[in-house]
Backbone bond lengths (Angstrom), bond angles and torsions (degrees), N, CA, C in turn:
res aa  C-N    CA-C-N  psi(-1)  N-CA   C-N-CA  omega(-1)  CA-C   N-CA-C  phi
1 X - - - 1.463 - - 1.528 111.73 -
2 X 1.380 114.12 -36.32 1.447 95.06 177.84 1.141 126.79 -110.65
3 X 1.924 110.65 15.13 1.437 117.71 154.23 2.042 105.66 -65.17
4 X 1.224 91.25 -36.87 2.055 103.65 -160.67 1.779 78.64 -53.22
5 X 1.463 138.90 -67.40 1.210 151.50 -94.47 1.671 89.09 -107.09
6 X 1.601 109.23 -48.10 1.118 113.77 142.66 2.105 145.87 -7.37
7 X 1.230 73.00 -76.53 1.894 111.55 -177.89 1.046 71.39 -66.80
8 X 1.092 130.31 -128.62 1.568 141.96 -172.45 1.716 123.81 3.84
9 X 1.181 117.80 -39.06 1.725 116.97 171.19 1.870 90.34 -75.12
10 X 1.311 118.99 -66.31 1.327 115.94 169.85 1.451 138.22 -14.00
11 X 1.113 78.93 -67.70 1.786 95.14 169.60 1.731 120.08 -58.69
12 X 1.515 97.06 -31.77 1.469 118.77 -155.11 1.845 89.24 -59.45
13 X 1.137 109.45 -64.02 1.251 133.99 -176.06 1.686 123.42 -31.69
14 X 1.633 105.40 -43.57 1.311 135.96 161.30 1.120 101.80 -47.31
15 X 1.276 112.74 -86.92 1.720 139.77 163.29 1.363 117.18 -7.37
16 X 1.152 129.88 -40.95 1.399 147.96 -169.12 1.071 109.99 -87.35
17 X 1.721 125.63 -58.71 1.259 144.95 -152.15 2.139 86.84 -71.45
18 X 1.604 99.13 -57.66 1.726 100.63 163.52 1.264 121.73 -7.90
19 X 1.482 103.59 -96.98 1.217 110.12 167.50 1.371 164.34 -82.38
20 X 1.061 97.06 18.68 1.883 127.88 160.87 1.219 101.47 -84.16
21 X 1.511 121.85 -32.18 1.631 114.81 -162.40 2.021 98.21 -115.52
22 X 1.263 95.49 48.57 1.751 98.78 -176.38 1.818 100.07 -165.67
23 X 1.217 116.27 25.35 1.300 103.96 163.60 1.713 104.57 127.26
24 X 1.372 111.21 -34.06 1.492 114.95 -177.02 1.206 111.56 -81.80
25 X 1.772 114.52 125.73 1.128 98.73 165.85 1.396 121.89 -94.11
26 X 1.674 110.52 165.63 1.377 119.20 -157.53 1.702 133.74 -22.71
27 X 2.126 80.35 -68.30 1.346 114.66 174.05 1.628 133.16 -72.00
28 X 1.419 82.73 -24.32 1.781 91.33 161.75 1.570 124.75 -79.08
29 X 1.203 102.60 -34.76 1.764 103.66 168.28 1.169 104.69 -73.49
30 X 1.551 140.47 -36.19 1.149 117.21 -155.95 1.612 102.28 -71.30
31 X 1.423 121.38 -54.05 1.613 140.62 176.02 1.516 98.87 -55.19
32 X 0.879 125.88 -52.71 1.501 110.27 172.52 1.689 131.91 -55.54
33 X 1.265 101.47 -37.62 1.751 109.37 174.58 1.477 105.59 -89.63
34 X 1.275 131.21 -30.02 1.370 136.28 170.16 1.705 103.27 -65.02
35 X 1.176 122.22 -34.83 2.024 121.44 177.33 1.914 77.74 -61.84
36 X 1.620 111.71 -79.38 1.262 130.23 -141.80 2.053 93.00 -33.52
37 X 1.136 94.90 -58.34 1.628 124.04 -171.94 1.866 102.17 -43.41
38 X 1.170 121.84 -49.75 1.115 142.41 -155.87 1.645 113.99 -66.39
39 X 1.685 99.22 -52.14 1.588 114.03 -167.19 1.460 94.55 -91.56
40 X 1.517 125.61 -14.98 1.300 128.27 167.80 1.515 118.77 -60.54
41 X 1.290 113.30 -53.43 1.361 136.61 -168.66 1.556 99.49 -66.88
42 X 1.310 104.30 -72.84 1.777 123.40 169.41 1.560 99.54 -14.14
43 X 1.370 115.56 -75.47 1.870 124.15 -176.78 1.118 124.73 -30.04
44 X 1.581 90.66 -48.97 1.994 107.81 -171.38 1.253 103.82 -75.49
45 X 1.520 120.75 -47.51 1.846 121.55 178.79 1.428 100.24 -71.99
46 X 0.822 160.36 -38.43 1.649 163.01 -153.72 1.539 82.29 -88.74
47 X 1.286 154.82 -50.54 1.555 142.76 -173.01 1.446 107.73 -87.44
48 X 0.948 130.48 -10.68 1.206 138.54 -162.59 1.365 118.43 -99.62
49 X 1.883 102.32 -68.35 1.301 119.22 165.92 1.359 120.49 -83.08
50 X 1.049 126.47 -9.46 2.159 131.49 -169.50 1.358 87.02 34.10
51 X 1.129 139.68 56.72 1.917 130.27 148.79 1.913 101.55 165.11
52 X 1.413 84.25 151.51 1.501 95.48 -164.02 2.164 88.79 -125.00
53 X 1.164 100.62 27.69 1.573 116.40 -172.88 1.007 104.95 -66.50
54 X 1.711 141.74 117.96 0.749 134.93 142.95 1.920 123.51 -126.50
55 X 1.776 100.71 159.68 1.487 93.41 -174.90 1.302 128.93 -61.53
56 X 1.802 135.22 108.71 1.096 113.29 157.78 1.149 146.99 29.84
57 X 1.296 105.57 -84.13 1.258 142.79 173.03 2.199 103.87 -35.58
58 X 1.300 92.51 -53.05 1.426 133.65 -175.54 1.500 94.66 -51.00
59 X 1.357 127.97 -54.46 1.539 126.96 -122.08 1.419 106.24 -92.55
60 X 1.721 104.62 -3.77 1.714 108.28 -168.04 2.032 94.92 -80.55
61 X 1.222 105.28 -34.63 1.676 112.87 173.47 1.147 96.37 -53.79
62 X 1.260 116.66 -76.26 1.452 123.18 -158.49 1.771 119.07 -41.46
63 X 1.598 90.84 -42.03 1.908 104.45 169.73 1.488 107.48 -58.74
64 X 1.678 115.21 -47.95 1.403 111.31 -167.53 1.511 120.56 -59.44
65 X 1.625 97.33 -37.48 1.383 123.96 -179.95 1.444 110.65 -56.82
66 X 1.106 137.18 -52.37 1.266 164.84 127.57 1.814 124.84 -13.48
67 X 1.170 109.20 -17.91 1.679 128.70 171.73 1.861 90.14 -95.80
68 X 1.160 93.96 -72.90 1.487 101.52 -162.47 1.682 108.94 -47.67
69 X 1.448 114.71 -57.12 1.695 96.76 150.55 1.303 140.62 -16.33
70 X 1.154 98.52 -63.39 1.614 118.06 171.41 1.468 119.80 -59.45
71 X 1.518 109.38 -39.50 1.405 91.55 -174.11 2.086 105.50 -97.71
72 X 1.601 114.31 0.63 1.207 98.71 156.82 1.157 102.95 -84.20
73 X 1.076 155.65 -78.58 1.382 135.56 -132.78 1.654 110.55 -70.09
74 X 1.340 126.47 -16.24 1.258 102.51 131.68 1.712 147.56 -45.04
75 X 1.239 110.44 -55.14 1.148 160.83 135.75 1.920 89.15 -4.54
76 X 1.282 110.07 -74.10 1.590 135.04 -146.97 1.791 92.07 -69.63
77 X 1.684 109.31 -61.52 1.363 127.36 -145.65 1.753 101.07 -76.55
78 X 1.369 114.35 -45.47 1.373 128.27 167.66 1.499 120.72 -34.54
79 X 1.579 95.91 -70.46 1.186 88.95 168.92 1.405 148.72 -80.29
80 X 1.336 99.61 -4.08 1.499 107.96 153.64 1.430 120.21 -62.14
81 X 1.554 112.18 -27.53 1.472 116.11 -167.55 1.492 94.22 -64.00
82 X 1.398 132.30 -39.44 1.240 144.58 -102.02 1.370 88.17 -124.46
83 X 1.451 114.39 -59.78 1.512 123.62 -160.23 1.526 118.03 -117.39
84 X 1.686 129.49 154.03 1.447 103.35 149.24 1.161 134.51 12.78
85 X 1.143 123.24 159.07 1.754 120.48 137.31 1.323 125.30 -91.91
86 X 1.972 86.85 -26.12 2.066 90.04 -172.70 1.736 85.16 -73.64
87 X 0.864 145.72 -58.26 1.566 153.57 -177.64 1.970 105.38 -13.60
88 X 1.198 92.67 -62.78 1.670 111.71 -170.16 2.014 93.61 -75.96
89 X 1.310 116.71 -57.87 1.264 109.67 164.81 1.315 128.13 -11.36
90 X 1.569 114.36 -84.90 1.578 150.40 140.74 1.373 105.00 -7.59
91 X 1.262 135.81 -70.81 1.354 158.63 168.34 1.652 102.60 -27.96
92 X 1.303 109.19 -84.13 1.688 137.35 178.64 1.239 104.21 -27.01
93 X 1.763 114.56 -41.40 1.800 106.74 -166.22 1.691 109.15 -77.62
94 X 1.670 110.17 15.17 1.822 104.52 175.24 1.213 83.26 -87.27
95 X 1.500 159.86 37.99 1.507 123.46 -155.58 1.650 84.65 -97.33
96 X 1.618 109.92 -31.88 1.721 96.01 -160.89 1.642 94.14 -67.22
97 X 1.055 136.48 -29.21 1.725 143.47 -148.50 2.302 94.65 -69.84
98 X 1.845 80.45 -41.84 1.475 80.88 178.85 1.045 125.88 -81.92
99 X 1.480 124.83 -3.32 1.520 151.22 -167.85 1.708 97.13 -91.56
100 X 1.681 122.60 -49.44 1.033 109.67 -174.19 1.286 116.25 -88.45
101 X 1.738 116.92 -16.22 1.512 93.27 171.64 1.479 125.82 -76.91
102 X 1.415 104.45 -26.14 1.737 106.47 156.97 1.314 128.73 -54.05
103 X 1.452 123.96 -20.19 1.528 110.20 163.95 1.938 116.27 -76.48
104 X 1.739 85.25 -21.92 1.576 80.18 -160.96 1.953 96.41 -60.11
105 X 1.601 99.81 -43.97 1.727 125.85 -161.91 1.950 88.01 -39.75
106 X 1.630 107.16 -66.29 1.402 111.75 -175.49 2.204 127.22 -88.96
107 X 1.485 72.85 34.83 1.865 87.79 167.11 1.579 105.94 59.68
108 X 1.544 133.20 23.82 1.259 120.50 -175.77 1.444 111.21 -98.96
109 X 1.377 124.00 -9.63 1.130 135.10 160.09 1.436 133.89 -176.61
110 X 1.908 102.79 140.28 1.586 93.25 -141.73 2.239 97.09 -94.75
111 X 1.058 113.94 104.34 1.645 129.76 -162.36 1.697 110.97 -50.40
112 X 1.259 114.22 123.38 1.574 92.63 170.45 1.635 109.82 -90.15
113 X 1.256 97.76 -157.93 1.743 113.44 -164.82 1.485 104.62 -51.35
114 X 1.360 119.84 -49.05 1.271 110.83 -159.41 1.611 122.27 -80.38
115 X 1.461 102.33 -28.70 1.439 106.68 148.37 1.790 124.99 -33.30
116 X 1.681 112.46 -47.74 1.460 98.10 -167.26 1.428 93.17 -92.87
117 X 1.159 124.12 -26.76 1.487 129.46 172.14 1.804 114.35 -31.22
118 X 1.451 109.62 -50.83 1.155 133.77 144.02 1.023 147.72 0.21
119 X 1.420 92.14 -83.16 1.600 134.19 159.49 1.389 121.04 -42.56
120 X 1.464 110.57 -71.08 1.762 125.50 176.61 1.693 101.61 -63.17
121 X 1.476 125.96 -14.64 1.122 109.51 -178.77 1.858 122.59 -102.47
122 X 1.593 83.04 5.75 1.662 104.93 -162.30 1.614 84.17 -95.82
123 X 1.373 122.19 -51.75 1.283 129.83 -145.86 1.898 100.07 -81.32
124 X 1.493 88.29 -27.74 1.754 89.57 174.91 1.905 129.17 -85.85
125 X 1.258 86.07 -8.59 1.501 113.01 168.72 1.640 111.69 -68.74
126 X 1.633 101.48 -47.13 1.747 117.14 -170.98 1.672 86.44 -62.70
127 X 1.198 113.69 -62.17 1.708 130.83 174.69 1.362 111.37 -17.30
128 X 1.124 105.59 -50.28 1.594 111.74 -161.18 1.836 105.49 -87.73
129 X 1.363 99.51 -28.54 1.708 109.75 -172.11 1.671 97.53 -75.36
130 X 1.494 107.69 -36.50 1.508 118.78 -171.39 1.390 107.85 -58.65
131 X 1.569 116.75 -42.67 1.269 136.45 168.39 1.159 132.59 -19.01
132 X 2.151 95.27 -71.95 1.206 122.66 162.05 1.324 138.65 -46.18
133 X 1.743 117.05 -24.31 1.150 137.23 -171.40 1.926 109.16 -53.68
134 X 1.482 97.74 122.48 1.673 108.45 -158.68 1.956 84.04 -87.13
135 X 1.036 132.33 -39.31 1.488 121.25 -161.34 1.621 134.55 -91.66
136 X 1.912 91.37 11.17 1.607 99.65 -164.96 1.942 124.15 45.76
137 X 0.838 121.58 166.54 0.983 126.46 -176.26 1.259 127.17 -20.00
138 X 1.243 135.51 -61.59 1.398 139.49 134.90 1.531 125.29 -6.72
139 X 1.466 114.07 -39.24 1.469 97.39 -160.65 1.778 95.22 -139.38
140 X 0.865 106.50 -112.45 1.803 111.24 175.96 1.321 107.33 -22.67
141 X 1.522 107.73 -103.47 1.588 117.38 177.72 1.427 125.84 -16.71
142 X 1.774 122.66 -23.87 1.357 118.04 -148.67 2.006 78.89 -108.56
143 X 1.088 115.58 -32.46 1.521 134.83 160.94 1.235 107.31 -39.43
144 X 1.697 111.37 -67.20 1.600 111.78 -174.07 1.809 118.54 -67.73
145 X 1.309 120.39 -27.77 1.323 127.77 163.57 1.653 91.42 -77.42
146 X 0.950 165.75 -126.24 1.326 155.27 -121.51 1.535 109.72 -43.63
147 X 1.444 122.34 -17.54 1.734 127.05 168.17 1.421 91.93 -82.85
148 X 1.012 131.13 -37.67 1.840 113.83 -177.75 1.233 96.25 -66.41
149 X 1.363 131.97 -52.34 1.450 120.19 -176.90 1.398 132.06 -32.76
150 X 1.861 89.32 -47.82 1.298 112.59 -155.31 1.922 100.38 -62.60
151 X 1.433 96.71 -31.79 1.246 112.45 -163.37 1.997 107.34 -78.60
152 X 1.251 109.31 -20.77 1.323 108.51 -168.74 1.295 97.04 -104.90
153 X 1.215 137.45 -42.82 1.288 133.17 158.07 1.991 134.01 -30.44
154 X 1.623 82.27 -38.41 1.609 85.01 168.71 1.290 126.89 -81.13
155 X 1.672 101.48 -18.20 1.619 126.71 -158.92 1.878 90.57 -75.62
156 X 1.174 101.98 -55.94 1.605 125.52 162.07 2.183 106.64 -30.40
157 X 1.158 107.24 -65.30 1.309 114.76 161.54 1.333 110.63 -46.57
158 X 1.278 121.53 -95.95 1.237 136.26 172.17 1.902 104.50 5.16
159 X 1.413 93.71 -55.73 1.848 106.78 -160.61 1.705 97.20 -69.65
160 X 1.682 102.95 -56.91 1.173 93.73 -164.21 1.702 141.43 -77.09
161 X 1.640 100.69 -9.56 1.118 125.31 171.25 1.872 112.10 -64.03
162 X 1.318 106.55 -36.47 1.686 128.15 -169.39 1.845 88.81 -35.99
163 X 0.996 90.13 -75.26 2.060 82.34 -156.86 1.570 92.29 -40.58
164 X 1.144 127.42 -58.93 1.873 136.13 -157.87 2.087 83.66 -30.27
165 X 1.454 84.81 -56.05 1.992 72.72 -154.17 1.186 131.71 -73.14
166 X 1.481 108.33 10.05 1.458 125.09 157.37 1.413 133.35 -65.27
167 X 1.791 101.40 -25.83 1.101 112.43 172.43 1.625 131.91 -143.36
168 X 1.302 90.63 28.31 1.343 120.21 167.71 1.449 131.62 -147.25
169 X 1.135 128.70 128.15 1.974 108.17 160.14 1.040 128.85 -50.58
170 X 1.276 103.51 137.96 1.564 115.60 -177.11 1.274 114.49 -61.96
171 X 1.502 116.85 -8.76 1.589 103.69 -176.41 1.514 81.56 -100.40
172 X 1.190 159.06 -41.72 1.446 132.18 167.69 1.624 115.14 -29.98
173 X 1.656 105.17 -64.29 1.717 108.31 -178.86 1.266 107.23 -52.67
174 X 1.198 131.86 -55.18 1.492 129.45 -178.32 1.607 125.92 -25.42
175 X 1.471 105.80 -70.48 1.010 147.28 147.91 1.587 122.84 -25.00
176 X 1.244 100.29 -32.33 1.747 94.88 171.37 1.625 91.00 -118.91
177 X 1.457 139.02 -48.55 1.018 78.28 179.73 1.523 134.52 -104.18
178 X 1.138 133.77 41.81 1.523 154.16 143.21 1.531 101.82 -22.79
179 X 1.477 103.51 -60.23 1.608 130.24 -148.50 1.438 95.72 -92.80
180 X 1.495 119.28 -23.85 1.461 98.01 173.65 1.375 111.99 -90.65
181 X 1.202 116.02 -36.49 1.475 126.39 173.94 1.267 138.27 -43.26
182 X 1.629 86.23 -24.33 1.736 103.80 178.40 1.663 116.61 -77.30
183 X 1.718 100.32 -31.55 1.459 96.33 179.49 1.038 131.87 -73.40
184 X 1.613 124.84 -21.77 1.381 111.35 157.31 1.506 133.02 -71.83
185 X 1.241 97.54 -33.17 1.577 121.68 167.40 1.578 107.28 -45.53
186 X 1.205 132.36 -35.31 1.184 144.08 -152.50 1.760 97.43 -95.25
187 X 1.151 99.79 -58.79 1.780 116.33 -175.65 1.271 98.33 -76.50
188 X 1.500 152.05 -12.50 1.484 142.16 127.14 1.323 128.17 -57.39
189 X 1.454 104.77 -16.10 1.569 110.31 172.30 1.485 125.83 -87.18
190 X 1.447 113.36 -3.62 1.571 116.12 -141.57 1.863 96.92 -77.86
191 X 1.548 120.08 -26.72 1.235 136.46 -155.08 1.919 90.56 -80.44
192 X 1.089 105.75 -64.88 1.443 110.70 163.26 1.532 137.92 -23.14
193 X 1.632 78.45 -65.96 1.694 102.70 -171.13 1.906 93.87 -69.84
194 X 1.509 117.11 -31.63 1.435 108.85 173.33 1.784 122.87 -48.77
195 X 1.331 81.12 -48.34 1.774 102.29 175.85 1.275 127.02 -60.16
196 X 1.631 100.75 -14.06 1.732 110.54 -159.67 1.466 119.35 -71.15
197 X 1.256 121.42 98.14 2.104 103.47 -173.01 1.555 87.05 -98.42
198 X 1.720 115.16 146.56 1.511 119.65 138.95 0.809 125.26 -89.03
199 X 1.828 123.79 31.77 1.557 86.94 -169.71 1.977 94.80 -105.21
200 X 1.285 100.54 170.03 1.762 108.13 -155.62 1.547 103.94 80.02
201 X 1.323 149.85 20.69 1.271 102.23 153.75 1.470 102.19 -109.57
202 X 1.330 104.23 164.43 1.324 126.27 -170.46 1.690 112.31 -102.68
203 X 1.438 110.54 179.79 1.765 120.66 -177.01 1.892 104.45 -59.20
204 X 1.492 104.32 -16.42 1.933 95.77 175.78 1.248 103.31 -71.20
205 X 1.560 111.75 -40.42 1.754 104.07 -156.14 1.418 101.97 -87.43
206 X 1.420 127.95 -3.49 1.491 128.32 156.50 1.016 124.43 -63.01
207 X 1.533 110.83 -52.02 1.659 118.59 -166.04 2.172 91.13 -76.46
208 X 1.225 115.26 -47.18 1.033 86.54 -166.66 2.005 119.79 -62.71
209 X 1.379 107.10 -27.61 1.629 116.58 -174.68 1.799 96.71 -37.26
210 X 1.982 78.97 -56.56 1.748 89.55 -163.77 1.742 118.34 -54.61
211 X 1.483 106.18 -28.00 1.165 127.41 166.76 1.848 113.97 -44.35
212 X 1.164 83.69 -71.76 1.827 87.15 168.38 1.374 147.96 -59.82
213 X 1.531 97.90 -18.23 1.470 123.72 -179.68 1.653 99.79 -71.70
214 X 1.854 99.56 -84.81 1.147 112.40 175.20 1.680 132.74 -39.71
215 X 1.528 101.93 -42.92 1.894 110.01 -179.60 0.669 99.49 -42.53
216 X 1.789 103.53 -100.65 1.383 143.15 -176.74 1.378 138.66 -11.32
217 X 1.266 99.45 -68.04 1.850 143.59 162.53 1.172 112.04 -29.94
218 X 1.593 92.08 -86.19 1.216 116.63 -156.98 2.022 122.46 -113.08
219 X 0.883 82.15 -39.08 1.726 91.07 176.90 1.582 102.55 -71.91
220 X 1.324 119.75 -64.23 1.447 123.44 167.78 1.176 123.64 -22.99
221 X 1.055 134.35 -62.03 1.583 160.98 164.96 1.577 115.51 -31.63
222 X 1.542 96.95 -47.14 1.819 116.03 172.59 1.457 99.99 -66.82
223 X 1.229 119.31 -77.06 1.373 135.00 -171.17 1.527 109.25 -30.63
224 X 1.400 97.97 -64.78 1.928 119.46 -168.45 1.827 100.11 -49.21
225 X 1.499 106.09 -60.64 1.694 98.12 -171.45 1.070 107.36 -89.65
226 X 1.644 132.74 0.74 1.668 107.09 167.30 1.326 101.30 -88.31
227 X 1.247 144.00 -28.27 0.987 141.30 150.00 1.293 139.51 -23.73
228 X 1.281 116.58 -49.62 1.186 131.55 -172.58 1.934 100.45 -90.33
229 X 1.069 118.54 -21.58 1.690 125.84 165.62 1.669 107.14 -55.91
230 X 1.672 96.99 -32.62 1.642 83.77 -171.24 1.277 109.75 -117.78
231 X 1.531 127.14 18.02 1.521 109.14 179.92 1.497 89.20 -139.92
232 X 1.647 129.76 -21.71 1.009 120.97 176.30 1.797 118.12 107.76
233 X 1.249 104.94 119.27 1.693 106.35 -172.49 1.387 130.36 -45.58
234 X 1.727 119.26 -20.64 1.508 123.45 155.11 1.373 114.74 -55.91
235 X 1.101 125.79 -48.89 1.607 131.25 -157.30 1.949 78.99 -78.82
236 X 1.061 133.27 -50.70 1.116 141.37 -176.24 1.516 109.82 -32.89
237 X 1.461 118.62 -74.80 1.256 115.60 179.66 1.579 127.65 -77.43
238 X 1.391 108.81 -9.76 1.758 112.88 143.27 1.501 108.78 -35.59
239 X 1.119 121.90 -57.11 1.687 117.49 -150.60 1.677 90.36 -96.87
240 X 1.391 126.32 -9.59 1.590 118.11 164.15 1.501 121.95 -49.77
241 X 1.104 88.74 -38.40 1.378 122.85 -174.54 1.776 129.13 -33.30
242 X 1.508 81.38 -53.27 1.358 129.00 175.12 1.654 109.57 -50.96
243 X 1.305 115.62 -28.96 1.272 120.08 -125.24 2.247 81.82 -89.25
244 X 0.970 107.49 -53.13 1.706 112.45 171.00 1.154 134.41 -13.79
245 X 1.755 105.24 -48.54 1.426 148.75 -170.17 1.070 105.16 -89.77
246 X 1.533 147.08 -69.96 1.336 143.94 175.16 0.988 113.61 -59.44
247 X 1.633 139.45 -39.75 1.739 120.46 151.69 1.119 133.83 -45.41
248 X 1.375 110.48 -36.80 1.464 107.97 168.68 1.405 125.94 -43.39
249 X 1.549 94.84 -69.41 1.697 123.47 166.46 1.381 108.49 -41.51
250 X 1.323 147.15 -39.88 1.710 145.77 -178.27 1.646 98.04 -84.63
251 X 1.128 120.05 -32.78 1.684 112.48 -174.43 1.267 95.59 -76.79
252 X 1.387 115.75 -51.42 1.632 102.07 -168.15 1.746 125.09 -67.49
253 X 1.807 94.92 -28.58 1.258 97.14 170.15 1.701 130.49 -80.59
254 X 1.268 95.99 -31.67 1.894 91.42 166.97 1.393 122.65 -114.71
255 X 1.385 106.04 -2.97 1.612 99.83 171.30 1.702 113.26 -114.48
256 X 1.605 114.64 33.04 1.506 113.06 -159.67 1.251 127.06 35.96
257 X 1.853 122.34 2.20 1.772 90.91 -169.44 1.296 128.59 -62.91
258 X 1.392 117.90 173.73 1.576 125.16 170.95 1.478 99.88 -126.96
259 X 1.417 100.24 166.90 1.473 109.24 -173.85 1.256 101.98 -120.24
260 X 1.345 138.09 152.58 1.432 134.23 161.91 1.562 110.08 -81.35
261 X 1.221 102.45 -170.05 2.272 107.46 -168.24 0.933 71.13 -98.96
262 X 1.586 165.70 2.70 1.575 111.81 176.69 1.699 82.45 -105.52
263 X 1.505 130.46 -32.36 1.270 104.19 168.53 1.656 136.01 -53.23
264 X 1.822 106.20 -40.63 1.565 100.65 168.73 1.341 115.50 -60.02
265 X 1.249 129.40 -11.31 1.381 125.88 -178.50 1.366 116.93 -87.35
266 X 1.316 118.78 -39.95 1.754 132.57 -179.75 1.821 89.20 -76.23
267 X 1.372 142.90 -48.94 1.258 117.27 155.00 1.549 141.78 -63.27
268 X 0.920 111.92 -11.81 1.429 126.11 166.54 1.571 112.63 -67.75
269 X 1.662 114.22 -55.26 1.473 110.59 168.58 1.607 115.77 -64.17
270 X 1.302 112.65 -34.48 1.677 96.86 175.69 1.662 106.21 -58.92
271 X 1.414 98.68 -60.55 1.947 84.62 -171.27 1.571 105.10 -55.08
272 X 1.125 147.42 -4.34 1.188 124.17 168.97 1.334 104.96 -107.83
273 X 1.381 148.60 12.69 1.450 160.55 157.20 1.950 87.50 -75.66
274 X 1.314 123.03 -65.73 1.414 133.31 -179.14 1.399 103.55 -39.38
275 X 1.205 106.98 -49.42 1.628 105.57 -175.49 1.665 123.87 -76.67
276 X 1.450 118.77 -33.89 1.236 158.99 145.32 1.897 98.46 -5.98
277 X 1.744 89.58 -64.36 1.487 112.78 -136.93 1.517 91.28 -87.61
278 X 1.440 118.83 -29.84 1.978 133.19 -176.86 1.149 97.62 -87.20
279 X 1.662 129.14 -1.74 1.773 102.99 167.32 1.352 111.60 -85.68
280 X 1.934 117.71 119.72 1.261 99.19 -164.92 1.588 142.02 73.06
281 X 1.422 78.40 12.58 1.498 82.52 153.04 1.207 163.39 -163.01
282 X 1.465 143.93 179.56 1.316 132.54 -125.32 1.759 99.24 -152.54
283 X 1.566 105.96 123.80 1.047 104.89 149.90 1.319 149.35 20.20
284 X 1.294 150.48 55.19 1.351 139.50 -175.49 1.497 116.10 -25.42
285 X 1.698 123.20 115.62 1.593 103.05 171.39 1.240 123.22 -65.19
286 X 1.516 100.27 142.26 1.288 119.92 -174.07 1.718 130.56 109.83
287 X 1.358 98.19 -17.57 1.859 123.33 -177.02 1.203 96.27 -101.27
288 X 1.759 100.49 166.02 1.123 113.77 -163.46 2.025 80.51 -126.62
289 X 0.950 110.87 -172.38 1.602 129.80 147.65 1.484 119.12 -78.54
290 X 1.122 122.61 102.50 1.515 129.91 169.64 1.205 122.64 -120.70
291 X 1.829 105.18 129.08 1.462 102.05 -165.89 1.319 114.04 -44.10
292 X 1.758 114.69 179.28 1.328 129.75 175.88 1.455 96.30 -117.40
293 X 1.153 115.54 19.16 2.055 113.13 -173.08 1.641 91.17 -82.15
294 X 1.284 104.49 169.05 1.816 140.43 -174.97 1.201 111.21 -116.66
């Protein structure tokens, strides 16, 4: 399950880069598969959980949680428009780097050496990909800073959701904030979604939408936390891990990209920043494992 869950954020990425670069625009797919995603998710937790109840008290996370959504998948869709996919892929694997300096920032755990060791080697990797960027500011590069985003923004998620899943299921948290996330997302989309024609697309740009809705979204989501109930959230973010490497491999294989040497090189230091960062180590208290999927 959390190889499938894997494949699937992987793929997702491919998937995206597709159809942004075939007629869809950005912001309209994103608000559109995020509605599709939403009333999907809603069904399965509404049979599952019979209540979407949560404390008050609770709901200021849940809002925060719920911004930060919003502003990756902005964040997420852009730069796909913008860049690669293996590029943004590559990018995505700092998410734990940004995950641990946010525990250190909010006291959840105090990091030793090899953690920042890590860090400077993760951040010089982004450096080197930034390097590579063929479109100057305008085009690539402005892509590769919007994949750092994409990546700190979730890390941001990641943090703030943590208490929620102590005392709730994640398909409750999910589930709300999906649904909050969408509404701003939606009211940033409206200019887009005005612009939006289907007509010309064909049975690819279906299967893949549906592709993204269902994977990603929603199937992922099942997989990732029943999963993680039975083998446990360390073994969990081992196979996150993964996630860098199999985008690469799906961009290059169905969308031809190539990478330049200063990009194989700025990915080369993240996976060894990735590796860097797993000697020794453990969990931030208080977090759970949360996917790195889109």
């Amino acid at each position: 399950m959390l190889l499938g869950a894997i494949l699937l954020w992987a793929l997702n990425i491919t998937v995206t880069r597709y159809v942004v670069s075939h007629g869809f625009r950005p912001l309209a797919y994103a608000t559109s598969r995020y509605f599709a995603a939403t009333v999907l998710f809603w069904g399965f937790t509404a049979r599952r959980e019979r209540s979407f109840r949560v404390a008050l008290s609770d709901m200021k996370l849940v809002g925060l949680a719920a911004l930060f959504i919003f502003a990756n998948q902005v964040s997420f869709v852009t730069s796909v428009h913008l860049t690669n996919a293996s590029t943004v892929g590559l990018v995505l694997g700092t998410t734990p780097i940004f995950v641990g300096i946010l525990a250190t920032v909010f006291g959840l755990e105090r990091l030793r050496r090899p953690f920042w060791v890590a860090a400077v080697v993760s951040f010089a990797g982004v450096g080197l990909i930034a390097a590579g960027a063929n479109g100057g500011i305008s085009g690539d590069l402005l892509g590769d800073l919007l994949a750092v985003s994409t990546a700190g923004t979730w890390a941001c998620y990641s943090v703030a959701i943590a208490p929620l899943m102590h005392r709730y299921s994640p398909f409750r948290i999910s589930a709300l904030v999906l649904a909050l996330g969408w509404v701003p997302l939606a009211l940033v989309s409206i200019p887009q979604l005005e612009r939006q024609s289907l007509h010309g697309f064909g049975w690819t740009m279906g299967l893949a939408v549906g592709f993204a809705v269902v994977g990603p979204l929603f199937l992922t989501n099942i997989l990732w936390f029943t999963a993680i109930a039975r083998v446990g959230a360390a073994r969990a973010t081992l196979f996150a891990n993964l996630e860098p490497l199999f985008t690469v491999l799906f961009a290059v294989a169905l969308l031809s990209e190539h990478l330049t040497g200063w990009e194989l090189g700025g990915g080369l230091a993240i996976m060894i920043a990735i590796a860097i960062e797993r000697i020794g180590h453990r969990l931030p208290s208080g977090t759970t494992a949360v996917p790195l999927g889109e």
